[in-house]
C-alpha positions as CSV (number, residue, x, y, z in Angstrom):
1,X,127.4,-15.5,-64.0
2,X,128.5,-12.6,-65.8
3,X,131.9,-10.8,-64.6
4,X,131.9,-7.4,-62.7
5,X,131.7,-4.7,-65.0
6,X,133.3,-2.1,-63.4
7,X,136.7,-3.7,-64.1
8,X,136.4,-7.5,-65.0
9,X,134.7,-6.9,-68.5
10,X,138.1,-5.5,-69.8
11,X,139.8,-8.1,-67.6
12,X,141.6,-5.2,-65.5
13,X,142.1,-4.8,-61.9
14,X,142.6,-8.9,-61.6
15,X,144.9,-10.3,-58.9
16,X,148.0,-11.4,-59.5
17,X,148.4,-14.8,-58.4
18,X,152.0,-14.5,-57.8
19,X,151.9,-11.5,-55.7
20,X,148.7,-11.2,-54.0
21,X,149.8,-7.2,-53.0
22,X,149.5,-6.3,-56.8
23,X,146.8,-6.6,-59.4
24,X,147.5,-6.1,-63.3
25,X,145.7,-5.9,-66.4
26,X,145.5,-8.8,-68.8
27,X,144.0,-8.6,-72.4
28,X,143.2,-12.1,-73.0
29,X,142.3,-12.2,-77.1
30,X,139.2,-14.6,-76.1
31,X,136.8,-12.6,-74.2
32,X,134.7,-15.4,-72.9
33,X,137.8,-16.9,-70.7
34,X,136.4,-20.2,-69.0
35,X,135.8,-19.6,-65.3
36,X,134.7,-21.3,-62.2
37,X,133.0,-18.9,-59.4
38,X,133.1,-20.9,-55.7
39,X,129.7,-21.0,-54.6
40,X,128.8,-20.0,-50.7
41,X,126.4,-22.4,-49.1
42,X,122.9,-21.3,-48.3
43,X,122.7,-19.9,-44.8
44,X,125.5,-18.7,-42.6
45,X,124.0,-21.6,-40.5
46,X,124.9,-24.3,-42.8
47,X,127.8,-27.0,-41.9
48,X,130.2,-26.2,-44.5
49,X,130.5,-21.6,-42.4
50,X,130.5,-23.3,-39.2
51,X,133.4,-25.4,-40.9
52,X,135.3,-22.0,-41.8
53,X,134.8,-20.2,-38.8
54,X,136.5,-23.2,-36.4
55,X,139.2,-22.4,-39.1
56,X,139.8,-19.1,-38.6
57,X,139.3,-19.7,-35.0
58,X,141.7,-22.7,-35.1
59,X,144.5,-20.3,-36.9
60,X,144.4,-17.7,-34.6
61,X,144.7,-19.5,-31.7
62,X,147.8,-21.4,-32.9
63,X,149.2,-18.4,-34.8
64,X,148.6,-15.1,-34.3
65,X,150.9,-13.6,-31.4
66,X,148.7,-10.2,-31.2
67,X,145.2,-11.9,-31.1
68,X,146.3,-14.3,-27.7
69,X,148.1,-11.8,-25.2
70,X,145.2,-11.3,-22.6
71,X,145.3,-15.4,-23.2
72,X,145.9,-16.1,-19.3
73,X,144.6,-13.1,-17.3
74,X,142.3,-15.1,-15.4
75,X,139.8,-12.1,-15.8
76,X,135.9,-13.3,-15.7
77,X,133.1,-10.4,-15.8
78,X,131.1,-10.0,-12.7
79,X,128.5,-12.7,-14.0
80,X,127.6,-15.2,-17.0
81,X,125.2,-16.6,-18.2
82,X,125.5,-20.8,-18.3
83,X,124.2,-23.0,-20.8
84,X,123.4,-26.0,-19.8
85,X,121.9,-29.6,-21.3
86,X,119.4,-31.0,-19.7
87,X,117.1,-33.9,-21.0
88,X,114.5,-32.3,-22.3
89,X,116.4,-29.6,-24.0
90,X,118.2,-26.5,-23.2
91,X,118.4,-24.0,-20.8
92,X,120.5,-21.3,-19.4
93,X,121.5,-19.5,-16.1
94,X,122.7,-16.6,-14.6
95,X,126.1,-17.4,-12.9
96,X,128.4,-15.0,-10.9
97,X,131.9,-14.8,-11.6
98,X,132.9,-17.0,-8.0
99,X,131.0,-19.7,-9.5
100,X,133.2,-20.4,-12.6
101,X,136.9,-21.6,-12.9
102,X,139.3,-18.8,-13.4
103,X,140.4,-20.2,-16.7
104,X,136.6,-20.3,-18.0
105,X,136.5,-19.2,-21.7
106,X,133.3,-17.0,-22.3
107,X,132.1,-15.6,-25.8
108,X,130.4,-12.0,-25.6
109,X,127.5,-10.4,-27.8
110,X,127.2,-7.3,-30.0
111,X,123.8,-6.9,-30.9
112,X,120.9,-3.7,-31.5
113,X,118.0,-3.9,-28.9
114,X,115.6,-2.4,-31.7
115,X,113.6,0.1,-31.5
116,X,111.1,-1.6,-29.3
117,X,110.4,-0.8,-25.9
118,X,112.8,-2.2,-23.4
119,X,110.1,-2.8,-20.8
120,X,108.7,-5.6,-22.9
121,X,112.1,-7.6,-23.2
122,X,113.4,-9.8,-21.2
123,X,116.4,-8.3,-18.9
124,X,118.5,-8.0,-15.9
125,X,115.9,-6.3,-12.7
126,X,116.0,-6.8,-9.5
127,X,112.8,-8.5,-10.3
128,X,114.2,-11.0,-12.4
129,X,117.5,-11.9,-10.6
130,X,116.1,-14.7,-9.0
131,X,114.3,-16.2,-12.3
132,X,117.8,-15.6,-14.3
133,X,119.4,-17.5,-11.6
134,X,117.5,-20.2,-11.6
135,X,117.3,-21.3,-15.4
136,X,115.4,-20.3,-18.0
137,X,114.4,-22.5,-21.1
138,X,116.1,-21.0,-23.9
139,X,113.0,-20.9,-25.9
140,X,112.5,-17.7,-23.9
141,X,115.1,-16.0,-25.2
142,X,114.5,-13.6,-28.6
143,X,115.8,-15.1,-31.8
144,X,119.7,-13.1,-32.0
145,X,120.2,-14.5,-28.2
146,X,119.1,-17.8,-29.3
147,X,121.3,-17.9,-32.1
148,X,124.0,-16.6,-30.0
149,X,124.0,-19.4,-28.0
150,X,123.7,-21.8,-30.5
151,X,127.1,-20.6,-31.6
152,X,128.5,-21.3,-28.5
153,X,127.5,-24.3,-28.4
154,X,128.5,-25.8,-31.7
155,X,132.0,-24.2,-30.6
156,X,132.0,-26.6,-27.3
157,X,131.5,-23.7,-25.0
158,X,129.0,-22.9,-22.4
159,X,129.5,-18.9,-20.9
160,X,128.4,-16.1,-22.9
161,X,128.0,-12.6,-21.8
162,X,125.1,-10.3,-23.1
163,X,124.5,-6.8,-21.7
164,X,121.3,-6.9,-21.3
165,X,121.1,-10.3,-18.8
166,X,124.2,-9.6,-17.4
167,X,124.1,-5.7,-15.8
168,X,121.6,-4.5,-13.9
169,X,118.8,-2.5,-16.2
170,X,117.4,-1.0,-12.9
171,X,120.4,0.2,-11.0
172,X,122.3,3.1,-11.9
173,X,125.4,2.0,-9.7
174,X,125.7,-1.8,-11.0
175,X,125.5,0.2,-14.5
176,X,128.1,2.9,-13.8
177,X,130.8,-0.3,-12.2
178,X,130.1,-2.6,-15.3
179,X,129.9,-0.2,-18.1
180,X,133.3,0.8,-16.7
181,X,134.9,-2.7,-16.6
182,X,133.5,-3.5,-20.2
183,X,136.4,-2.6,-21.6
184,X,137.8,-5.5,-19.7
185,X,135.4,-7.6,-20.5
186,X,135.7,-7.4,-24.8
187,X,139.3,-7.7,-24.1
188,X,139.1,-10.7,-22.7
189,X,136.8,-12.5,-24.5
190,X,137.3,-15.8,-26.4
191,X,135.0,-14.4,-29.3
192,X,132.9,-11.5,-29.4
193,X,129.6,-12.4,-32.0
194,X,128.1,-9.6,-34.1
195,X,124.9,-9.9,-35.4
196,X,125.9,-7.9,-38.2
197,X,122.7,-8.2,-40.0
198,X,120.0,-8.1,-37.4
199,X,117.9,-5.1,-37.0
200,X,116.7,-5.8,-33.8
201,X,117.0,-8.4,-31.0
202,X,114.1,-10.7,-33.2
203,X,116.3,-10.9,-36.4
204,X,118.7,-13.5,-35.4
205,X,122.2,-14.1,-36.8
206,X,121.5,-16.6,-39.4
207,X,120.1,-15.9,-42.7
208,X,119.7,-17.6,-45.8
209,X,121.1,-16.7,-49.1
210,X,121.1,-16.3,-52.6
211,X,124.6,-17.1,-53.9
212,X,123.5,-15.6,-57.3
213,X,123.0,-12.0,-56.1
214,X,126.4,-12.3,-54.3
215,X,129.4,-10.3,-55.8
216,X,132.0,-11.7,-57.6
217,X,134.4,-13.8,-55.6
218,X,137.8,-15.9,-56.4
219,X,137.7,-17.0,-60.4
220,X,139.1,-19.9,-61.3
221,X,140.9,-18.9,-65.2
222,X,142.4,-20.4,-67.9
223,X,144.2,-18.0,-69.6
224,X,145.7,-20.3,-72.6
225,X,145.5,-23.7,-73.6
226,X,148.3,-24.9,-72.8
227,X,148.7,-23.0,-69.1
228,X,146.7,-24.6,-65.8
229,X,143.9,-22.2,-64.6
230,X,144.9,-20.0,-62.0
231,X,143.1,-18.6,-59.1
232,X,142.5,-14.5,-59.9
233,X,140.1,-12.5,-57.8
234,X,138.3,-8.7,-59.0
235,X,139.4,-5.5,-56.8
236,X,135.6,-4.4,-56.8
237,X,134.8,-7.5,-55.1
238,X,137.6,-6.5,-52.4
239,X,136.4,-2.7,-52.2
240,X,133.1,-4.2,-51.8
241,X,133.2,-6.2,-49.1
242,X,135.4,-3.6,-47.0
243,X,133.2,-1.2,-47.6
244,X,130.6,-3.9,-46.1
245,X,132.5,-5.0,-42.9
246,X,133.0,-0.8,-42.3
247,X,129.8,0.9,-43.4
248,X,127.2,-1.8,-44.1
249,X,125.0,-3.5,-41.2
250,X,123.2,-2.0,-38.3
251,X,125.6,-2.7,-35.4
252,X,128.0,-0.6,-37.3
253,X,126.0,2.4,-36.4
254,X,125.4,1.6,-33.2
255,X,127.6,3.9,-30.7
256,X,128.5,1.4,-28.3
257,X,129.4,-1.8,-30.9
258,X,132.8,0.1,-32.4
259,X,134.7,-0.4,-28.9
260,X,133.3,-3.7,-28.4
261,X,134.6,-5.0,-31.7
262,X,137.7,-2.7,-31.7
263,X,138.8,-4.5,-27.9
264,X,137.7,-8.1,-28.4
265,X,140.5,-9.9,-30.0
266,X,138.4,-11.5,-32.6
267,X,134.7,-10.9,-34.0
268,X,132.9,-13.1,-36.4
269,X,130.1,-10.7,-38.0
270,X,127.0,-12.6,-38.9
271,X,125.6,-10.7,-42.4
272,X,123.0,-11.3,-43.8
273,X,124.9,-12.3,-47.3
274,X,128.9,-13.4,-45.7
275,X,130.0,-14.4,-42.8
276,X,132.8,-12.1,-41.4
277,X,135.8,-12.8,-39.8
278,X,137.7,-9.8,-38.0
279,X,140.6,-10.6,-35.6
280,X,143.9,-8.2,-34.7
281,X,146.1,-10.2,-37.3
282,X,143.4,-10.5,-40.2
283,X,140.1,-9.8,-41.6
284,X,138.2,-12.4,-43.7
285,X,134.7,-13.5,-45.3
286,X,133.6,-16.3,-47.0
287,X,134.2,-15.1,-50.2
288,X,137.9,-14.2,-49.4
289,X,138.6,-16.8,-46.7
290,X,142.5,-15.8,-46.2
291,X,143.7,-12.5,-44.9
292,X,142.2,-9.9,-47.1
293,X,144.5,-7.2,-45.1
294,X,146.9,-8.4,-47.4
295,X,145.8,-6.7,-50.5
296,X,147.2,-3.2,-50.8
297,X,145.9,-1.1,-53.9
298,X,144.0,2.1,-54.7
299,X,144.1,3.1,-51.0
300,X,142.5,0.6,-48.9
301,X,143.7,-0.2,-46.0
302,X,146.9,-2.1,-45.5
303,X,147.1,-4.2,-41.9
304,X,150.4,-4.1,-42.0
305,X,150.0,-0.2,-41.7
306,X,147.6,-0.2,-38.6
307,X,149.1,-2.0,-35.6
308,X,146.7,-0.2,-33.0
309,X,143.2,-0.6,-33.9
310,X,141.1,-3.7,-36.1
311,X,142.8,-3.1,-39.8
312,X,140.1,-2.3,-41.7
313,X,138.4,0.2,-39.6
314,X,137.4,3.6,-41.7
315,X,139.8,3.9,-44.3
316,X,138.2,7.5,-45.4
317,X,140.2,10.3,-46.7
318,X,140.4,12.2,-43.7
319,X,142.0,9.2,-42.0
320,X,145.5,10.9,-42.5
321,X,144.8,14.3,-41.2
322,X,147.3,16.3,-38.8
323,X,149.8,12.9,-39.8
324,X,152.6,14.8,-40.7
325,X,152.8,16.9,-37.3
326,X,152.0,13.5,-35.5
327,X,154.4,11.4,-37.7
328,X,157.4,13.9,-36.8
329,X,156.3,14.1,-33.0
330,X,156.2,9.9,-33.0
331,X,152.7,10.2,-32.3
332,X,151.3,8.1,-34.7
333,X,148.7,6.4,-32.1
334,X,146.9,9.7,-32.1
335,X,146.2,9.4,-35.7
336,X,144.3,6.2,-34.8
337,X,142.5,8.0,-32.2
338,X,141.9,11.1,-34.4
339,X,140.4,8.1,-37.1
340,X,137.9,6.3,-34.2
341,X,136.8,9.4,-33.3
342,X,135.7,10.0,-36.5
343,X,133.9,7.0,-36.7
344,X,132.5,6.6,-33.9
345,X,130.7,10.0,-34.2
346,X,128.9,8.4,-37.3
347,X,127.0,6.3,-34.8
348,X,124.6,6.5,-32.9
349,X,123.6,6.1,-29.5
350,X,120.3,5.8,-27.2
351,X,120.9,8.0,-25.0
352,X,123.1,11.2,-25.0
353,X,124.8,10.9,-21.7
354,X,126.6,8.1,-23.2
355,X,128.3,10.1,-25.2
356,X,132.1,10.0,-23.7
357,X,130.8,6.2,-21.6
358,X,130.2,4.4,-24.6
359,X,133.8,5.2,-26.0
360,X,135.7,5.0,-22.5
361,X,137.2,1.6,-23.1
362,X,139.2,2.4,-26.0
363,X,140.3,6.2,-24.8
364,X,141.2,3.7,-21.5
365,X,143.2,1.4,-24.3
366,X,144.6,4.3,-25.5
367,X,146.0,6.1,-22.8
368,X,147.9,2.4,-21.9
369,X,149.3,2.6,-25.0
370,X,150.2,6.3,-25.0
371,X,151.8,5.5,-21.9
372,X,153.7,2.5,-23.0
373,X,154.9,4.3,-26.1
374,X,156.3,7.5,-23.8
375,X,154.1,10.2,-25.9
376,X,155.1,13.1,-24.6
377,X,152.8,16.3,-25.2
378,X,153.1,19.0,-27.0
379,X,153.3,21.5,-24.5
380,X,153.6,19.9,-21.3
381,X,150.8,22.0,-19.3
382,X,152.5,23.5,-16.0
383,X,149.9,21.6,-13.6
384,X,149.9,18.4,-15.1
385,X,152.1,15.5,-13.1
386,X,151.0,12.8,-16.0
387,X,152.4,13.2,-19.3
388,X,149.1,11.3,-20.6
389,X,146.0,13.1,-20.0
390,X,142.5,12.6,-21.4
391,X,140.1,15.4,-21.5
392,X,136.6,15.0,-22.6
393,X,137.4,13.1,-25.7
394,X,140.6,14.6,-26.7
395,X,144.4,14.0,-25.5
396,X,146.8,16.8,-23.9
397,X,148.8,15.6,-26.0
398,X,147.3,16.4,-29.1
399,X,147.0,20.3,-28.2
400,X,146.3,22.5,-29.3
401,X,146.0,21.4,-33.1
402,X,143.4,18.7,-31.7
403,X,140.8,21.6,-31.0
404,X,141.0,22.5,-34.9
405,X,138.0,19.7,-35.5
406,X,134.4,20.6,-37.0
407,X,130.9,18.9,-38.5
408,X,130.5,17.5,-41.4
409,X,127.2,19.1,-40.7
410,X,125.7,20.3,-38.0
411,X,122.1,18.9,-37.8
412,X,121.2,20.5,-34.4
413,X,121.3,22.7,-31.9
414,X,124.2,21.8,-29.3
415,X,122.4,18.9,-26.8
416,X,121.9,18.3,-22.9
417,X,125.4,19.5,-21.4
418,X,127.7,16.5,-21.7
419,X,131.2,18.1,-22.6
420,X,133.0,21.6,-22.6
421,X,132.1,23.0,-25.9
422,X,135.7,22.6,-27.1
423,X,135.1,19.3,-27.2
424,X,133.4,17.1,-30.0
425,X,131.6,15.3,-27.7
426,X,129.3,18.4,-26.7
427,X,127.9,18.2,-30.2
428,X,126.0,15.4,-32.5
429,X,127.2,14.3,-36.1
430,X,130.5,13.3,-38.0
431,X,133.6,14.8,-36.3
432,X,136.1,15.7,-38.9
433,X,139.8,16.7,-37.6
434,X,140.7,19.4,-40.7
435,X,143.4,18.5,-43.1
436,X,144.6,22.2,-43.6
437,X,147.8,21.2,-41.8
438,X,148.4,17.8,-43.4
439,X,150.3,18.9,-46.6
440,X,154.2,20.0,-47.1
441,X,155.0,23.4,-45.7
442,X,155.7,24.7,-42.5
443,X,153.2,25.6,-39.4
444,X,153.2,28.3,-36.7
445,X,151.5,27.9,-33.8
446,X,149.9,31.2,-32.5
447,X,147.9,30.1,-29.5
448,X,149.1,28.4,-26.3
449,X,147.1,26.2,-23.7
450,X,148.1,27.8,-20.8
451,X,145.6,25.3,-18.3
452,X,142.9,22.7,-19.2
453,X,140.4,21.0,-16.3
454,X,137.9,18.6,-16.7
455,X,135.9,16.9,-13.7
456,X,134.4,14.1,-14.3
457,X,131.5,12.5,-13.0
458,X,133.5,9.7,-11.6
459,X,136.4,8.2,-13.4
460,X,138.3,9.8,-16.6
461,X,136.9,8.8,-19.1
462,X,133.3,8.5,-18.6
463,X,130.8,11.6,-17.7
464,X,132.1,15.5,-17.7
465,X,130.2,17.3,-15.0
466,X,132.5,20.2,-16.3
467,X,135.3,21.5,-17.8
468,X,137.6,24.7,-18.8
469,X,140.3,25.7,-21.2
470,X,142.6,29.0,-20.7
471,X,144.3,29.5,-24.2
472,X,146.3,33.3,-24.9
473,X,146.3,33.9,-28.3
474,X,145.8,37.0,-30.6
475,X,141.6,37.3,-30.4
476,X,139.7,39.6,-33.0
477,X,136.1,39.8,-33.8
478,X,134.7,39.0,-37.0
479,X,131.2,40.1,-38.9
480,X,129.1,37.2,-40.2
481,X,126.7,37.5,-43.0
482,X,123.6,35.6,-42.8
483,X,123.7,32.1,-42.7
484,X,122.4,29.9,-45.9
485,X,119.1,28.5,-45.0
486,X,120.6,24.3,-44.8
487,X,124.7,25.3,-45.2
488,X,127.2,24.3,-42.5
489,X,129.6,27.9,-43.1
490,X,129.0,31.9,-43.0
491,X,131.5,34.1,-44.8
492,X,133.1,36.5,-42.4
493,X,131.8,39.9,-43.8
494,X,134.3,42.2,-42.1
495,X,136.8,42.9,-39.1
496,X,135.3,45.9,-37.9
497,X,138.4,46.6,-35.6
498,X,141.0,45.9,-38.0
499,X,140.8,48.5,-40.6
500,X,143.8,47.2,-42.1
501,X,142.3,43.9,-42.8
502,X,140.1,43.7,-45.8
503,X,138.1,40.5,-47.1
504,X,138.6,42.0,-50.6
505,X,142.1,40.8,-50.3
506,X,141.4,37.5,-49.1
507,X,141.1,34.4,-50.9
508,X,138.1,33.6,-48.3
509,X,137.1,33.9,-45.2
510,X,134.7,31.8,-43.2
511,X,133.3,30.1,-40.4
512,X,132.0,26.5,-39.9
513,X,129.5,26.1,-37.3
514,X,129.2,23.7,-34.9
515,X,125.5,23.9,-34.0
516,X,121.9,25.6,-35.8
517,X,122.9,28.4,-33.9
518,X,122.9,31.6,-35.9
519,X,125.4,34.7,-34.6
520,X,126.0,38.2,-36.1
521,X,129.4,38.2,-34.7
522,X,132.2,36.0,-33.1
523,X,135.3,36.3,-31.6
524,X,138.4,34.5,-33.5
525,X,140.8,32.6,-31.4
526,X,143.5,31.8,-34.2
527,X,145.7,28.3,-33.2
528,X,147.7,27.9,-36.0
529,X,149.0,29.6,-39.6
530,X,150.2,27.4,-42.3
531,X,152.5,28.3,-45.2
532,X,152.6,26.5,-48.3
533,X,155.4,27.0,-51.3
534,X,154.4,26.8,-54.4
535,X,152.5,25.1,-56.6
536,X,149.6,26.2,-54.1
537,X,149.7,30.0,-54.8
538,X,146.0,30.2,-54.8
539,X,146.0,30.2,-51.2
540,X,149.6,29.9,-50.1
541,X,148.9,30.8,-46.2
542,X,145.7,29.6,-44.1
543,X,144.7,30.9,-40.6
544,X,142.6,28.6,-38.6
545,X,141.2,28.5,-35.3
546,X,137.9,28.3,-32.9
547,X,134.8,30.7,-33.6
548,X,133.8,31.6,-29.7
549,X,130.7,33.8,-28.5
550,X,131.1,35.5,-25.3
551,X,128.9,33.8,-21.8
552,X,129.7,36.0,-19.1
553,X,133.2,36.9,-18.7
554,X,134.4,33.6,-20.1
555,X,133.5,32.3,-23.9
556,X,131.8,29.2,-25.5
557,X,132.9,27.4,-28.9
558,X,130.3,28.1,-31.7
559,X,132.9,26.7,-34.7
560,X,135.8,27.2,-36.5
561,X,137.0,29.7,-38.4
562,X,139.2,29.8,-41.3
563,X,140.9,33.1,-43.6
564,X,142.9,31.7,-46.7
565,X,145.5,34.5,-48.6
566,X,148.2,34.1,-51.3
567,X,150.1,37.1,-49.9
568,X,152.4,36.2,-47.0
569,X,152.4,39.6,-45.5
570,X,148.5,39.7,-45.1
571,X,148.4,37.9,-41.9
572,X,152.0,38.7,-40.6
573,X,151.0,42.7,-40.6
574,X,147.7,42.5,-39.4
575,X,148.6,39.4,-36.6
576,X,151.2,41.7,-35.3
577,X,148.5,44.8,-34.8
578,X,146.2,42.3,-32.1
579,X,147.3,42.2,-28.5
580,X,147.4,38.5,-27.1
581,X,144.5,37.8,-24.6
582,X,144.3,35.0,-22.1
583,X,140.9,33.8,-22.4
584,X,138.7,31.1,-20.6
585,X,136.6,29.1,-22.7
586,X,133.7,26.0,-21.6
């Protein structure tokens, strides 16, 4: 097998052996250095992974303090279902919560339903209760819930919990109460599966392999005669498999799956080429069977760095945005929020109405945790008794910079109302929080949020029925020029009621649209002005706030706008010229 060629070839970017946070470069004078790959088995269903997951299960049970504190809660979901032996086989049941011990340990289920329609699976009705409850062979099951139980069974269990046999699929209310408590129920589970690999409910969680067509793993090397070989790995094998457990599989894109395996205190991802192991100590595969949180190079992700959420969640550039106001505020949990978000608005879900729902058990995590940790906001708003307050998606206590997000690229126009438009949720694709205020200098804030309401449809954090923001800030309008046919951004043509403001003597001057929609004009609501020393003459100030078109006598969000100048003075004169108004936006 031939080494990885991005860096093994030249033999650089191999692990140290000796200190497994650093890798170094060795220049061996014989290029064909002996080696020994260790070869995976065939199938993820093979003896030797079941072997190595009650491994990693058996060390975090004995060992890892974070992974074991919901360990006596006595919490059960409203029902389970059973597996039970019988002599002719196998079968399972639908049990209620009543019926089990309070100690019962239960495994739970991540898993796509496919693009098949749901009327031809089997599920939770009211027409099926009794059947359910009764026993069902489990040769009536689809392949990934077959599988599923199979694991729970070769791990001496018998309770597993799978959304779609265990909530109603024909009652709204049984929906609304369970989808509320799932938090609750990840949390608690003794091991959440996730059928990484599957495509559908038919795929399964099994799959065989070729060991050949696998990447690189651990090398066993001889780097002299008269030295023992040595274990070294390859950093691109690392990167690789990251990038796998983050971006790779289809439950990764599926909306609902990120809180699930973000709650659960440990996950075991069945891939179609590794087994994955992902707990709140460590992350492992096959390949790299001990902690690979450990390795610390070229800007993965370091566990020791993330305490809040699973360690090797995102790790994109725009992971560290707004840190440096955070960091000096204490309020580095809402980096982790500002990170999920992000992520979680690369998925995607079934239906839009689920937008804020399928989210509402970590924002429920988070606010515990915001609470714990005595965040306090930025502005406390004058009719706000709790100092934690969650408002369609984002925290009070991240205003007002928090409004300051936009799309990667908007795709469409803004869907079904589901959000205030302030809000990302009220719009579909990849949420970036802007970095403009990430860097060394020093930041002003120009707007203030003078009162902020959401209702929700019943608790918190699940459905907006509606919501408004008052915000008094310096408003002007700008001119837009015709949008690109496929871009994201307009240039602002001209302020046509600031004379003294010229886009000649701008660096630029743009906005960044949230939907398709295409506007002649907005009004600018700045939020904050940056000033950077030099070496970042080029564009030493930046002005940024939300693009807004007018809907009545209050305003809607249609972006963001941005205006970059080297010249200090540019925005300080013509800032000072614009009355503050108090404006209403939703």
């Amino acid at each position: 097998m031939l080494l990885c060629q991005n860096c093994c070839n030249t033999m650089e970017g191999i692990l140290d052996p000796d200190n497994p946070r650093k890798f170094r470069r060795l220049s061996p004078e014989d290029p064909s250095i002996p080696l020994h790959v260790f070869p995976l088995s065939a199938s993820t269903d093979s003896p030797k992974a079941f072997a190595q997951l009650r491994d990693w299960l058996d060390i975090c049970l004995r060992t890892h303090e974070r992974c074991n504190l919901e360990k006596s809660s006595g919490f059960l979901p409203s029902r389970l279902l059973k597996l039970w032996k019988i002599p002719t086989g196998k079968e399972f049941s639908l049990v209620l919560r009543d019926e089990c011990l309070p100690d019962t340990r239960y495994m739970t289920l991540s898993h796509c339903w496919g693009n098949a329609t749901a009327d031809n699976k089997l599920r939770l009705l009211n027409e099926t209760y009794h059947a359910l409850r009764q026993g069902q062979s489990l040769s009536s099951l689809p392949r990934t819930f077959l599988d599923a139980f199979d694991i729970v069974d070769k791990l001496n269990l018998q309770y597993l919990w799978i959304d779609q046999l265990c909530i109603f699929q024909d009652s709204k209310e049984d929906w609304s109460n369970e989808s509320a408590a799932m938090q609750d129920v990840y949390r608690h589970s003794f091991l959440n599966v996730s059928a990484h690999g599957a495509f559908d409910d038919k795929d399964g969680c099994f799959f065989e392999r070729d060991g050949s067509q696998t990447p690189l793993p651990w090398m066993n090397i001889n780097l002299g005669s008269n030295q023992r070989p040595q274990n070294f790995t390859c950093k691109a094998s690392i990167a690789y498999y990251i990038d796998y457990l983050t971006s790779e599989g289809s439950v990764v894109h599926r909306g609902w799956i990120l809180q699930e395996r973000l709650l659960a205190p440990r996950v075991v991802h069945f891939g179609r080429q590794q087994m994955l192991w992902e707990c709140n100590t460590s992350t492992s595969c096959e390949s790299f069977p001990e902690n690979l949180s450990k390795f610390d190079f070229d800007g993965l992700p370091n566990g020791a760095t993330r305490p809040t959420w699973k360690n090797l969640i995102g790790g994109e550039a725009d992971a560290s945005v707004l840190e440096e106001y955070f960091e000096a505020l204490g309020q580095e949990l809402l980096r982790d929020w500002i990170q999920v978000v992000s992520d979680y608005s690369k998925t995607r879900l079934s239906f839009s109405s689920d937008k804020l729902v399928a989210i509402s058990g970590l924002a429920n995590d988070m606010k515990k945790r915001l609470r714990e940790g005595n965040i306090q906001p930025q502005k406390p708003l004058d009719d706000s008794q709790d100092s934690v307050v969650y408002l369609a998606g984002i925290w009070n206590n991240m205003l007002p910079l928090g409004l300051l997000w936009e799309l990667n690229f908007p795709r469409s126009p803004r869907p079904e109302y589901r959000a205030p438009s302030w809000s990302w949720a009220s719009v579909e694709g990849h949420i970036i929080f802007i970095n403009a205020f990430s860097s060394s200098g020093s930041t002003t804030l120009l707007a203030s949020v003078d009162h902020i309401e959401v209702v929700p449809l019943r608790d918190e954090t699940g459905e907006v029925l509606d919501g408004t923001l008052t915000m008094t800030s310096p408003i002007f309008v700008a001119r837009i020029s015709r949008r690109p046919q496929g871009s994201r951004s307009s240039a602002i043509q001209e302020f046509p009621h600031l004379p003294c403001l010229k886009t000649s003597d701008l660096y630029s001057a743009d906005v960044v649209w949230d939907t398709t929609e295409k506007l002649e004009e907005v009004h600018c609501l700045p939020i904050a002005w940056r000033s950077w020393s030099p070496p970042y003459a080029w564009c030493r100030n930046s002005l940024k706030g939300l693009a807004l078109k007018p809907v009545g006598d209050k305003f809607s969000r249609v972006g963001r706008f941005g205006i970059r100048a080297e010249e200090h003075d540019t925005f300080e004169e013509f800032l000072q010229q614009i009355p503050k108004r108090t404006v209403t936006i939703i």
